[in-house]
Structure formats: C-alpha cells, structure tokens
C-alpha positions in Angstrom: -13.8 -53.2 36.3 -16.3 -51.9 38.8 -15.0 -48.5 38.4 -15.5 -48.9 34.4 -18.7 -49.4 34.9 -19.5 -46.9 37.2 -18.2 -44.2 34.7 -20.0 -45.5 31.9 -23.1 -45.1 33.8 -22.3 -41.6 35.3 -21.2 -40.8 31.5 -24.2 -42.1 30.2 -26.4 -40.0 32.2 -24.4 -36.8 32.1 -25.0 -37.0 28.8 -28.7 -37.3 28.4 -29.3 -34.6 30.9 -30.9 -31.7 29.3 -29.2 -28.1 29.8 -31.1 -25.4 30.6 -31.0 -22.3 28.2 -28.8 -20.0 30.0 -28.9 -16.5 29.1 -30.9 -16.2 26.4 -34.6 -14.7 26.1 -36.8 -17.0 25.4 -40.7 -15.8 24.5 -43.7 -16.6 24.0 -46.1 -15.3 21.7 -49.6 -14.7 24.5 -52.0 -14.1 21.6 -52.2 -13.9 18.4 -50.7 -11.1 16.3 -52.8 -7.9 15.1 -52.3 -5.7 12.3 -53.3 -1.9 13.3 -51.5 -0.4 10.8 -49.3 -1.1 7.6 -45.9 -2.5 7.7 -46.5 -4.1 11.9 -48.2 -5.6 13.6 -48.2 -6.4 17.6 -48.9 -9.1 20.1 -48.7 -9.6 23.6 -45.8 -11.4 24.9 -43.9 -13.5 27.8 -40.7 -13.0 27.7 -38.4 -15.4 30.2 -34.2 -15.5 30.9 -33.0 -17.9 33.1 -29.6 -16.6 34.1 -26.5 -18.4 34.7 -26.5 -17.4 38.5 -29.4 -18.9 39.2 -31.5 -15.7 38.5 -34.5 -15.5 36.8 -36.4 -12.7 35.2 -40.0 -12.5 33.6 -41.2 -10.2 31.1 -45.2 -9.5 30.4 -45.4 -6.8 27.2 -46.8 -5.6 24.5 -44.3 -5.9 21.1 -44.2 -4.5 18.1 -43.2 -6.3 15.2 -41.9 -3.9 11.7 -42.2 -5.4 7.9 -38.6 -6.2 8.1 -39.8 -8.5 11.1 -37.8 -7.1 13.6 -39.4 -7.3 17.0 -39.4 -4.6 19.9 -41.3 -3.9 23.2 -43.9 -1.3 22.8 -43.6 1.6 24.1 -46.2 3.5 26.3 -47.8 0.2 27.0 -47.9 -1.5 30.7 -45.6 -4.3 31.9 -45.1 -5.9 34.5 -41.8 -7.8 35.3 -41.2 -10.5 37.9 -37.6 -11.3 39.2 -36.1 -14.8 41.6 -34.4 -17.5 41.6 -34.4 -20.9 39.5 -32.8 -24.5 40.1 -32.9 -27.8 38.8 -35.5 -30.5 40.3 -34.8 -33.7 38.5 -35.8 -32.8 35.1 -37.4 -29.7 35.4 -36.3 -26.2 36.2 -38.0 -24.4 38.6 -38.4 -20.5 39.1 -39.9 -18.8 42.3 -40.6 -15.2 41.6 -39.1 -13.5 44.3 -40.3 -9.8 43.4 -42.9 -8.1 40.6 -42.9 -4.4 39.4 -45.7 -2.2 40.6 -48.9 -3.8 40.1 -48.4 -6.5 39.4 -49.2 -8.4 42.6 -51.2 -11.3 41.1 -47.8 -12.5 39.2 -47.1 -13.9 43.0 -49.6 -16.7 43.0 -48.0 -19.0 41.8 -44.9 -18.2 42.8 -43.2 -21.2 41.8 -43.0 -22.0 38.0 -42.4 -25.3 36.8 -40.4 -25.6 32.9 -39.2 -29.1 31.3 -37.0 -28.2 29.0 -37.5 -28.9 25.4 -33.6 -28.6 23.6 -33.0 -25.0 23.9 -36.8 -24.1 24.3 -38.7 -25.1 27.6 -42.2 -25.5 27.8 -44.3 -24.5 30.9 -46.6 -21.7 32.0 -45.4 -18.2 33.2 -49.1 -16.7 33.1 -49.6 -16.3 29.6 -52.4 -18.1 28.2 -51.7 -21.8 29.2 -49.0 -24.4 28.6 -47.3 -23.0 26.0 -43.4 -23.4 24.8 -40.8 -20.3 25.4 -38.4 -20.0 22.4 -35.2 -18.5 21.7 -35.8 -15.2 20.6 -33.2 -13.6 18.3 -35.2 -10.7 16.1 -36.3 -8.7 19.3 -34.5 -5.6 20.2 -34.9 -4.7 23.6 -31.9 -2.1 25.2 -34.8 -1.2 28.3 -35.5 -4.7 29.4 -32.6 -4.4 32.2 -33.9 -1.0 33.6 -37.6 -3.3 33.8 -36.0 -5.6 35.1 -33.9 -3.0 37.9 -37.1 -1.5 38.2 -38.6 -4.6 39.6 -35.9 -5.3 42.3 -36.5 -2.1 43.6 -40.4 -3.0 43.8 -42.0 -2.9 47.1 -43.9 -6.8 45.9 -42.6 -9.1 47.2 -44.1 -12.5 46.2 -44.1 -15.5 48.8 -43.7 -16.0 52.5 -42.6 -13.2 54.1 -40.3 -13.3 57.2 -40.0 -10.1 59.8 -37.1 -9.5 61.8 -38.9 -10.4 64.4 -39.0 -14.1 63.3 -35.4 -14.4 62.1 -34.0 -15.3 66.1 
C-alpha cells in the first residue's frame, strides 16, 4: 500500500512539471514594429533555443517581416549572438552564456538568465527590453542563424569567471 502511494505522488508530480521547449526558437518582439517601406515592415528581436543537450543559444537582430508575413533576419544589420549552457532549478530554467560574438561583451553581465516556463513559451529577460515572454516562432526563415551561432563559439568573449591553466592544479 505504501508503495501505491508513493507512485501516486511521484505520478502526480511528474505530471505537473512543466517541460521546457526544446528545440524550437522562441522570440521576442524588442520593440515595436516599423513600416519603412510598402509591403514590410521590421523590428528588433530576441531570439532564444534551448537545445536538447543542454545548449543554449541567443539571438539579438534586426527582422524583416514581408506582406505575406513571413519573417527573416535582416541582412546587413549587426547581431550579436550569445552561446552556454541551460538546466533546470526547480521550476525555472536557467541559461549561463558561456560565449558572445564580437562585441558584444556587455551580453556577459548577467551571465545567468533565469526563464519560468509558460506552456511552450517561457517568460524571462534575455536583454531585450524587460520581462517579456519568448514565443514559438514558426513564420521566421532563418538558414544563417547556425553560422551566427558557429560564429559565436569561435568568439574570443568569453562571459564569466575565467580559469588559467595555472589555476586548474
């Protein structure tokens, strides 16, 4: 009987434990939308994947969005993209930026994020404009978001403490 119980409870709070959106870019619109021309208009963005690894990759862009409201990253415009590691504390899912693409050095403080998710959305601040909620994000067409991201690990920033080899013995 004790061991009924005991998997009811573990049941019971497996099952109210929220999942955090693996894989899939989740954004946030940083301010509001402009028209400069006819048929688009653009906005700057946070874009955030939390990898089923454990990785974790950041995205700060321009986008573009066409009449037919599909949604791409601008081109010729600056970036900057942060790279780490996330876990679960508790409740919340927490990402440490581990590395940022050139310049953008003041993406390290804070380098620890904190998210609560929100169903398949989670809700947090990655430097945008406040507490704010990331949403899936299934219009935007992206194919160079991996070589900003590759660009990024191969970044001299590193965000954090830093240990020399001289402190590793």
């Amino acid at each position: 009987m004790r061991l009924f119980a005991v998997l009811l409870v573990l049941t019971a709070l497996s099952c109210g434990r929220a999942e955090v959106p693996v894989n899939a870019m989740l954004w946030r619109i940083d301010r509001p939308w402009t028209s400069e021309k006819p048929g688009f208009r653009t906005a700057q963005a946070t874009i955030i994947v939390f990898l089923s690894g454990g990785e974790y990759e950041e995205l700060h862009s321009s986008l573009i969005e066409h009449s037919d409201a599909t949604v791409y990253l601008r081109s010729g415009r600056p970036r900057v993209v942060a790279i780490g590691r996330w876990e679960m504390r508790g409740d919340e899912v927490v990402a440490t930026r581990e590395r940022v693409s050139a310049g953008g050095s003041i993406l390290c403080e804070p380098h620890e994020l904190t998210f609560t998710i929100n169903g398949q959305s989670v809700s947090g601040n990655a430097g945008g404009s406040g507490e704010g909620l990331y949403s899936p994000v299934t219009r935007l067409v992206a194919p160079d978001f991996k070589s900003y991201v590759d660009a990024a690990r191969e970044s001299a920033t590193v965000c954090g403490p830093r240990q020399d080899a001289s402190s590793r013995n």
